[in-house]
C-alpha positions as CSV (number, residue, x, y, z in Angstrom):
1,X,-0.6,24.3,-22.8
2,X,1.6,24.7,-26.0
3,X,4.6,25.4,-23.8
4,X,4.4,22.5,-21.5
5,X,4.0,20.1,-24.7
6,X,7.2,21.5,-26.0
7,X,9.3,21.3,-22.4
8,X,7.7,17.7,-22.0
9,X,9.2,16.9,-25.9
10,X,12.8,18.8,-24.7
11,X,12.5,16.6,-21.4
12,X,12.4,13.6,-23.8
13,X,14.6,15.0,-26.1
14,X,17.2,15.2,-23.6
15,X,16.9,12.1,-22.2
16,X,17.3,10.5,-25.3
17,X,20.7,12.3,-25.5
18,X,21.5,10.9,-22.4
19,X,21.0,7.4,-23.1
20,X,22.8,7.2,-26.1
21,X,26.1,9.1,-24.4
22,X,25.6,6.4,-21.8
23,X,25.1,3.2,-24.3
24,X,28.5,4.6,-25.7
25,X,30.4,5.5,-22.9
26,X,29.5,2.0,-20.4
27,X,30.2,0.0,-23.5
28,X,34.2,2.2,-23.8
29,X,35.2,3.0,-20.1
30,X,36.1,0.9,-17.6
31,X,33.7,1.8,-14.2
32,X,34.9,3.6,-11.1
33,X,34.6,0.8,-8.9
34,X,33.6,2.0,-5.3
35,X,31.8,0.5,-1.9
36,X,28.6,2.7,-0.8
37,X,25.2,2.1,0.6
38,X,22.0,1.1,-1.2
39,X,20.6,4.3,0.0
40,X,22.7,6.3,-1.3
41,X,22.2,4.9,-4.9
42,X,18.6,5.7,-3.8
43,X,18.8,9.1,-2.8
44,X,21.3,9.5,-6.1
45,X,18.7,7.8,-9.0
46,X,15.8,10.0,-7.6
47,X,17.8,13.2,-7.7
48,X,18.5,12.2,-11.4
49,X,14.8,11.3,-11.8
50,X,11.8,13.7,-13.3
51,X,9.5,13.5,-10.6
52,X,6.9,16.7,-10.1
53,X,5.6,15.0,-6.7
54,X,7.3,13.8,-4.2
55,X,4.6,11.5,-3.0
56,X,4.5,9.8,-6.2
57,X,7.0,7.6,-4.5
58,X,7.6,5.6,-1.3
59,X,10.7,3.9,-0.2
60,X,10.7,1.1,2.0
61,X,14.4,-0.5,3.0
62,X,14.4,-3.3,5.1
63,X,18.4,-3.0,5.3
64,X,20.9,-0.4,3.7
65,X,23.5,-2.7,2.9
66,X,27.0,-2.0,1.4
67,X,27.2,-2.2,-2.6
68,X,30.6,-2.5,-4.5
69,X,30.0,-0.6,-8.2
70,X,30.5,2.4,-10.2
71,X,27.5,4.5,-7.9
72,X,26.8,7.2,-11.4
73,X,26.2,4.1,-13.6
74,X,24.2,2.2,-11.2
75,X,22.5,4.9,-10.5
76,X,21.5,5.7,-13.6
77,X,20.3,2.3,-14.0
78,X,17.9,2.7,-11.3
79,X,16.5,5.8,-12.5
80,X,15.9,4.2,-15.6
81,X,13.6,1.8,-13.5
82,X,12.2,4.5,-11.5
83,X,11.6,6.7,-14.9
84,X,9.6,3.7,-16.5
85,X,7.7,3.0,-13.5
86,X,6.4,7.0,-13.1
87,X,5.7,7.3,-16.7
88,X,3.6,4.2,-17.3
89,X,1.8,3.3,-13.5
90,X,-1.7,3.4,-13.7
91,X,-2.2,4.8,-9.8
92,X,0.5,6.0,-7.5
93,X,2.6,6.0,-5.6
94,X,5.2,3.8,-7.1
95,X,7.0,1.9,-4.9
96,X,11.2,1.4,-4.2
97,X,11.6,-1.8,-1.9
98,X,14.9,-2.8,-0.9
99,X,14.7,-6.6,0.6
100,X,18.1,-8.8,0.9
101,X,19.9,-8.1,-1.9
102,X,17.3,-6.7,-4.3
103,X,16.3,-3.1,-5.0
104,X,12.8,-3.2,-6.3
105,X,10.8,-0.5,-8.0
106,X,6.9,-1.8,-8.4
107,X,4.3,0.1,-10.0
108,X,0.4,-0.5,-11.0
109,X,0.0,-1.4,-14.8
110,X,-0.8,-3.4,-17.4
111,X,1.8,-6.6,-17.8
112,X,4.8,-6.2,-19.9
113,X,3.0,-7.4,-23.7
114,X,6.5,-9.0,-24.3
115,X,9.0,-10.6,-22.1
116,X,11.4,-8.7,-20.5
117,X,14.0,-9.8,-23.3
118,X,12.2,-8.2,-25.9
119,X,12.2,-4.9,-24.0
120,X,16.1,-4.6,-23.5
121,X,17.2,-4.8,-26.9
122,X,17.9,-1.0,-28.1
123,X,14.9,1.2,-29.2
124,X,13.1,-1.6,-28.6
125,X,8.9,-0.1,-27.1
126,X,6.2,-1.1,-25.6
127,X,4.4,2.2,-26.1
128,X,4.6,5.2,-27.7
129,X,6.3,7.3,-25.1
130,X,10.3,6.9,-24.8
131,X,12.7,5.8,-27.2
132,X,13.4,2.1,-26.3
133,X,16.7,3.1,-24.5
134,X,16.5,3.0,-20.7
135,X,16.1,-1.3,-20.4
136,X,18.6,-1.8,-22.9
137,X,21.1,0.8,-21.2
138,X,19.6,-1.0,-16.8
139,X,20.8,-4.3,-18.2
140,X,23.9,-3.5,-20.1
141,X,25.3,-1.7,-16.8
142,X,23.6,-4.4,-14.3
143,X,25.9,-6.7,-16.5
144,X,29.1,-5.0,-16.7
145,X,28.5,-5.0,-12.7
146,X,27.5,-8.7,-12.8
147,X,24.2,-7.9,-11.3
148,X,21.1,-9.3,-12.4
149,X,18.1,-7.4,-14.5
150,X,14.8,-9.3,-13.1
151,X,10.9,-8.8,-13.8
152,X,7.9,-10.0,-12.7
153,X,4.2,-9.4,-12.3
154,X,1.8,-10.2,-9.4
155,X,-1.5,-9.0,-8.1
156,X,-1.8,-6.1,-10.8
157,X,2.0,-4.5,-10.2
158,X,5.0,-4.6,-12.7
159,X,8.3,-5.6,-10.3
160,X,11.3,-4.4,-11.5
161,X,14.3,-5.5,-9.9
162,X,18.4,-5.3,-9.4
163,X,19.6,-8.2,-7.6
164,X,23.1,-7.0,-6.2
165,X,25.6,-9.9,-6.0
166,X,27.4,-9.2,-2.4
C-alpha cells in the first residue's frame, strides 16, 4: 500500500514536471503546424493518458474529420481533459464524443464550484488532487491554435470541450 502511495505521488510529481516544461515551451516555440484526423489526436492523447482500464472510457465519433495544428500540443491538451475527467468522475466510463467540430470529453461529477475562468488561471484548484496546471496549459494551446476552450454541465455530467475552427 505504501508503495502504490509513493508511485501515485511520482505519477503526480511527474506530471507536474510536464506541465510546467509545456507552459514554457507553447508560450517560446512556434507549433509544427500539420493536417491529421481527429482520431488520431484521439488515439495520441489516450496513449499519453494514465488510464489502468481501458473501459473507463468510450469513444463515440460521429465523423473523423481533418484538423490543421501542432498534433503533440493538441494532444496534450486533450489529455489534459481526459486526465481531469478520470481523476474526478464519480462513475465510469467517461465519455470522448466527437460531433461537428467539437471533441467532447463528459464525465459524472459534481459542477465546476467556479466558472470555467477561474479554473484556467495557473495553479489555480478545485480540489486537492493536481496542481492547477492542465486547464491553464488546454486553453493556452487551444488559443495559440485559435480553437475554443468550452464547458458546460447538464443532467449530472461535466462537458468539456475543444471546438476546432475548420
Amino acid at each position: 500500500k505504501d508503495i502504490e502511495k509513493i508511485r501515485e505521488n511520482l505519477n503526480q510529481i511527474e506530471r507536474f514536471v510536464k506541465d510546467v516544461l509545456n507552459l514554457h515551451l507553447i508560450t517560446s516555440f512556434n507549433l509544427d503546424i500539420k493536417e491529421f484526423r481527429v482520431s488520431t489526436l484521439i488515439a495520441q492523447a489516450l496513449n499519453k493518458s494514465n488510464i489502468l482500464n481501458e473501459d473507463s472510457i468510450v469513444v463515440e465519433m460521429e465523423e473523423d474529420f481533418l484538423i490543421k495544428g501542432d498534433l503533440e500540443y493538441l494532444s496534450i491538451a486533450l489529455k489534459n481533459l481526459i486526465q481531469n475527467g478520470l481523476d474526478y468522475t464519480t462513475s465510469f466510463p467517461i465519455k470522448i464524443e466527437v460531433k461537428e467540430n467539437i471533441v467532447r470529453v463528459i464525465s459524472s461529477g459534481d459542477e465546476l464550484k467556479e466558472g470555467l475562468e477561474f479554473y484556467i488561471k495557473p495553479f489555480a484548484k478545485g480540489s486537492t488532487k493536481g496542481f492547477g496546471l492542465g486547464l491553464s496549459l488546454t486553453k493556452l494551446i487551444l488559443e495559440k491554435h485559435n480553437f475554443d476552450l468550452i464547458y458546460s454541465y447538464n443532467n449530472g455530467k461535466n462537458i468539456f470541450g475543444i471546438v476546432v475552427k475548420k
